[in-house]
ROZA-87361 format. One line per field, with one value per atom (N, C-alpha, C): x, y, z; residue number from 1; residue in three letters; atom name. Coordinates in steps of 0.05 Angstrom, whole numbers, plus 5000, padded with zeros to 4 digits. Example, Ala and Ser with C-alpha at 12.3 -4.5 7.8 and 13.67 -1.06 7.14 Angstrom:
// residues 2
xx <- 5264  5246  5264  5257  5273  5258
yy <- 4886  4910  4934  4955  4979  5001
zz <- 5156  5156  5156  5142  5143  5157
i <- 1  1  1  2  2  2
aa <- ALA  ALA  ALA  SER  SER  SER
at <- N  CA  C  N  CA  C
This chain:
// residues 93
xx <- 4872  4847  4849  4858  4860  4878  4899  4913  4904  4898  4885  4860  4834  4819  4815  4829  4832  4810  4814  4792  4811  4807  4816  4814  4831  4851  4824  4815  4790  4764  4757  4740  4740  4755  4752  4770  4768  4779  4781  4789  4799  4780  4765  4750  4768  4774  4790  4780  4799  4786  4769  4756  4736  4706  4714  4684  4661  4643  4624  4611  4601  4604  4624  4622  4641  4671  4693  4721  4722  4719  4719  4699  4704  4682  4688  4663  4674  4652  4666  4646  4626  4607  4592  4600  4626  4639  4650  4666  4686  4666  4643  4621  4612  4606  4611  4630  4654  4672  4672  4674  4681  4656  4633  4601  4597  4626  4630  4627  4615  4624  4643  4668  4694  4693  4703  4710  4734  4750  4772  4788  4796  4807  4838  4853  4881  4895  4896  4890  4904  4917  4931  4904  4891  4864  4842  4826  4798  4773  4756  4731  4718  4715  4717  4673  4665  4636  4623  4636  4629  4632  4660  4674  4656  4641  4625  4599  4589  4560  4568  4598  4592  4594  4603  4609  4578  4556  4528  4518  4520  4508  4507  4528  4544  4540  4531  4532  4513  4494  4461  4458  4463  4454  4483  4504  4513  4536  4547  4556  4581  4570  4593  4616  4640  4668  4683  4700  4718  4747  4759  4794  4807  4823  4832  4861  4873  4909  4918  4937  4956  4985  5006  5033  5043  5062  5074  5063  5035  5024  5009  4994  4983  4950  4937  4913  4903  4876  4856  4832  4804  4785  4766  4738  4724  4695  4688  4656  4644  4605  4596  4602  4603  4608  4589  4567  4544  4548  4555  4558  4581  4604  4628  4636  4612  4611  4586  4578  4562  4579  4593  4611  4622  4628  4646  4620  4591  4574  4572  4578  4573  4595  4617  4636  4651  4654  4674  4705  4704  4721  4742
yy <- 7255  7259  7247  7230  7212  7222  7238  7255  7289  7294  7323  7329  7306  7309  7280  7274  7263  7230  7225  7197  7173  7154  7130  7115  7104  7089  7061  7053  7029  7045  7076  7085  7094  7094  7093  7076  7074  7054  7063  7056  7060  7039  7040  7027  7012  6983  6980  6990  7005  7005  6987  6997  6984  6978  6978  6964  6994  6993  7002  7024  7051  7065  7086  7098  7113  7100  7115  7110  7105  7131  7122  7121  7090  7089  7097  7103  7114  7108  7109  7097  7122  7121  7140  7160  7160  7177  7193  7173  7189  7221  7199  7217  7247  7235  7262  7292  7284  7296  7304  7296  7302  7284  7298  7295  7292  7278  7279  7250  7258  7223  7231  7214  7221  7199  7215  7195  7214  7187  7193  7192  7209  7197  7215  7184  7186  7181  7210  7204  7229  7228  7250  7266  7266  7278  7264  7288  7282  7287  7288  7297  7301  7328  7337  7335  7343  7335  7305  7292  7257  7252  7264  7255  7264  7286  7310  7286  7281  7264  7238  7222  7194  7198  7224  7231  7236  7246  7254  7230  7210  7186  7170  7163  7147  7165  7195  7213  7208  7192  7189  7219  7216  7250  7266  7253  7276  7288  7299  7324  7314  7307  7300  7313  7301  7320  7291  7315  7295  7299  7281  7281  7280  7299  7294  7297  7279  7270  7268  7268  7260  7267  7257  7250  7273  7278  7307  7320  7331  7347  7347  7362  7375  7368  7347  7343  7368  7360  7381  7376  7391  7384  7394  7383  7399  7386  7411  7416  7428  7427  7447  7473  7496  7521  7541  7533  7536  7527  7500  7493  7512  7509  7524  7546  7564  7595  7590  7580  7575  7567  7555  7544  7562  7593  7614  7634  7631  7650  7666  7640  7648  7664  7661  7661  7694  7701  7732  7726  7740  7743  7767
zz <- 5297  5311  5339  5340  5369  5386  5377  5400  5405  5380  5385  5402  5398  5398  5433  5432  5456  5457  5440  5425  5433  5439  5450  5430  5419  5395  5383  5409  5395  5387  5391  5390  5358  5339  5315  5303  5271  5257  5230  5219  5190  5168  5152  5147  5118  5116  5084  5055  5040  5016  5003  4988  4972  4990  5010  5037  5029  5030  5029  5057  5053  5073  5085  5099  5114  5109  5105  5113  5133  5157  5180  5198  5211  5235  5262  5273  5295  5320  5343  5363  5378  5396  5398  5415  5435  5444  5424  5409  5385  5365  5363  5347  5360  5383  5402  5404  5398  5397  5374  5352  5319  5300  5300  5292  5259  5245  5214  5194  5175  5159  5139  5148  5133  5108  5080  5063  5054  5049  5042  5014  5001  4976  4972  4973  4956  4935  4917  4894  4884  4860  4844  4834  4820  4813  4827  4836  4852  4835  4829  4824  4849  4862  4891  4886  4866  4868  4868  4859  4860  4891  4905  4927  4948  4944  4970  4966  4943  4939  4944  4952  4958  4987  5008  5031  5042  5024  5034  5026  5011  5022  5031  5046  5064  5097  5099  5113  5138  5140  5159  5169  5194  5202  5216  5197  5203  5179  5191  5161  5149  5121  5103  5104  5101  5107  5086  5071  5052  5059  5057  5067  5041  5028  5000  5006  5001  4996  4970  4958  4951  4952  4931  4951  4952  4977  4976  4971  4989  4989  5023  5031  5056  5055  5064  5066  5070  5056  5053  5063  5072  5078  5059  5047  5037  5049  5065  5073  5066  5066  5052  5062  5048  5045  5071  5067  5086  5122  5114  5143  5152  5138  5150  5159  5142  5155  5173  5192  5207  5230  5227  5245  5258  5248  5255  5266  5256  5261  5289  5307  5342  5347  5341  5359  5346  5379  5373  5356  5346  5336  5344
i <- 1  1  1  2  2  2  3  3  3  4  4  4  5  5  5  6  6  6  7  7  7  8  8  8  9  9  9  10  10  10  11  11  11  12  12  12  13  13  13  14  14  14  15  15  15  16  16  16  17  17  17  18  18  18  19  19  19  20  20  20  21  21  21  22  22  22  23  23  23  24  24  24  25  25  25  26  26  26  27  27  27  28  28  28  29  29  29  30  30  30  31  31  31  32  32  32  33  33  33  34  34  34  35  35  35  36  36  36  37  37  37  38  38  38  39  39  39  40  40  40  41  41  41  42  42  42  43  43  43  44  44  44  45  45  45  46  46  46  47  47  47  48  48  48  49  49  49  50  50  50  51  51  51  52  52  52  53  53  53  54  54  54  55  55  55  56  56  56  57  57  57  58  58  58  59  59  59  60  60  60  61  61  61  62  62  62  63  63  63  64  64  64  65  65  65  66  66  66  67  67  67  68  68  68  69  69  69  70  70  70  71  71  71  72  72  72  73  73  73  74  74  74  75  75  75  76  76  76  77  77  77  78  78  78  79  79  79  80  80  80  81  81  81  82  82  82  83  83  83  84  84  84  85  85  85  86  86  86  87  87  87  88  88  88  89  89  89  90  90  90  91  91  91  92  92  92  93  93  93
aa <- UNK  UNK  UNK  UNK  UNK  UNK  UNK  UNK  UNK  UNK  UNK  UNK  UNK  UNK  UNK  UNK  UNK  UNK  UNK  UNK  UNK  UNK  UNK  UNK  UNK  UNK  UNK  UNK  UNK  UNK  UNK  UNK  UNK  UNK  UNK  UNK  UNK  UNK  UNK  UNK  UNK  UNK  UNK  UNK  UNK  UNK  UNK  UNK  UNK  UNK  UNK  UNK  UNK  UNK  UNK  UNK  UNK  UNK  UNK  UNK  UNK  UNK  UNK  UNK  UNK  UNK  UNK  UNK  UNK  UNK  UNK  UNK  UNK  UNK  UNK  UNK  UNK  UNK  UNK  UNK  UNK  UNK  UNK  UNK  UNK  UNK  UNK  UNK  UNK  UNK  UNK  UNK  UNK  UNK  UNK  UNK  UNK  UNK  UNK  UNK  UNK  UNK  UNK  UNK  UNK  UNK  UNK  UNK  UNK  UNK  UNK  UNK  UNK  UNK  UNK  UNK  UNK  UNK  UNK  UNK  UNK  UNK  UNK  UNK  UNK  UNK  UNK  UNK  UNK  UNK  UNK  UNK  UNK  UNK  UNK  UNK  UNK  UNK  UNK  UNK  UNK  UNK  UNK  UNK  UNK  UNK  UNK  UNK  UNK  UNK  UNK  UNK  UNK  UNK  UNK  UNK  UNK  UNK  UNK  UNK  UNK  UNK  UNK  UNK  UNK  UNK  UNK  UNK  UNK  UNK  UNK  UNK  UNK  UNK  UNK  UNK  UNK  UNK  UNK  UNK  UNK  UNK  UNK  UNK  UNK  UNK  UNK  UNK  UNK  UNK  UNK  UNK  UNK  UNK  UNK  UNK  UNK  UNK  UNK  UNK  UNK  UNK  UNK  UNK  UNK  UNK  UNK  UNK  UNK  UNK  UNK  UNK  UNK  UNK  UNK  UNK  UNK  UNK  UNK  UNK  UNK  UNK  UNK  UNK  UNK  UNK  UNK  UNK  UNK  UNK  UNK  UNK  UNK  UNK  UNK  UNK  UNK  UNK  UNK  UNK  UNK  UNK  UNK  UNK  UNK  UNK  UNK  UNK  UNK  UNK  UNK  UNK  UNK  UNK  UNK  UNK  UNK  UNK  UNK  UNK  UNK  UNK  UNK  UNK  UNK  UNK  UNK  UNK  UNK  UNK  UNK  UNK  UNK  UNK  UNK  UNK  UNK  UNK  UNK
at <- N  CA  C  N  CA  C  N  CA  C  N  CA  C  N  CA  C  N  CA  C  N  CA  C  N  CA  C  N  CA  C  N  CA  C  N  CA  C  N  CA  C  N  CA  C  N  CA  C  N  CA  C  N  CA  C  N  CA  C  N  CA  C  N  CA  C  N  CA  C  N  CA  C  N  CA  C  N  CA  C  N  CA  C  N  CA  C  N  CA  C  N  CA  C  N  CA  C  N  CA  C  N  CA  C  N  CA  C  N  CA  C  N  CA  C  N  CA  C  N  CA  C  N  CA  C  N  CA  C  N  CA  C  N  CA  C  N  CA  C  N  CA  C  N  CA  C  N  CA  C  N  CA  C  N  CA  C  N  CA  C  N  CA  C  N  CA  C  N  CA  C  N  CA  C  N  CA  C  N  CA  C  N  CA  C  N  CA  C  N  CA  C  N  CA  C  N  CA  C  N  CA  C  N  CA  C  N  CA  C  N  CA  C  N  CA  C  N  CA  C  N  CA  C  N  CA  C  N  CA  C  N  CA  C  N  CA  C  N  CA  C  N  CA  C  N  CA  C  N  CA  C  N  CA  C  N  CA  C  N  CA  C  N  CA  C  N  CA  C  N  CA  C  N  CA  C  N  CA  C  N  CA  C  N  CA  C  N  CA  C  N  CA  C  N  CA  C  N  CA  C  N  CA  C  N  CA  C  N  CA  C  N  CA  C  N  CA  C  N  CA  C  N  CA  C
C-alpha cells in the first residue's frame, strides 16, 4: 500500500495482534487515499462471516475490507458484494 498507493511509511501502522480495533491504522492523509477498515486474519481456516462482522465493527464510517492469508497462498480481499459492484458502476468500460 505505501508504494502503490504512494502513503508515507509513518502515515500507517500495523496494529499488534490481540490490541483491539482496526489492524491497520492509518493517518488522515493515508485515509484519504485508501477510505477502508482493514482486519486482518492469518490463518489456515477463516470463518470469512465472523471476520466481515469483526471488520464492520471496528469499521466507524468507513467500509469494512478483510485481508485473508494463509501460508503459500495469494492474499485475498473480501468486501461487501454491493459496495464492489458500485465501485465499477461509473466507470466505462
Amino acid at each position: 500500500m505505501i508504494e502503490v498507493l504512494d502513503i508515507h511509511p509513518e502515515d500507517i501502522e500495523s496494529t499488534s495482534m490481540g490490541a483491539g480495533g482496526e489492524d491497520v491504522t492509518m493517518a488522515r492523509v493515508a485515509r484519504e487515499k485508501f477510505p477502508y477498515s482493514i482486519e486482518c486474519k492469518n490463518q489456515e481456516r477463516v470463518n470469512v462471516w465472523s471476520a466481515y462482522d469483526q471488520a464492520s465493527g471496528n469499521s466507524n464510517n468507513y467500509e469494512p475490507l478483510v485481508v485473508i492469508k494463509k501460508n503459500r497462498t495469494k492474499a485475498l480481499v473480501l468486501l461487501d458484494a454491493e459496495y464492489f459492484i458500485n465501485l465499477h458502476k461509473d466507470k466505462d468500460v
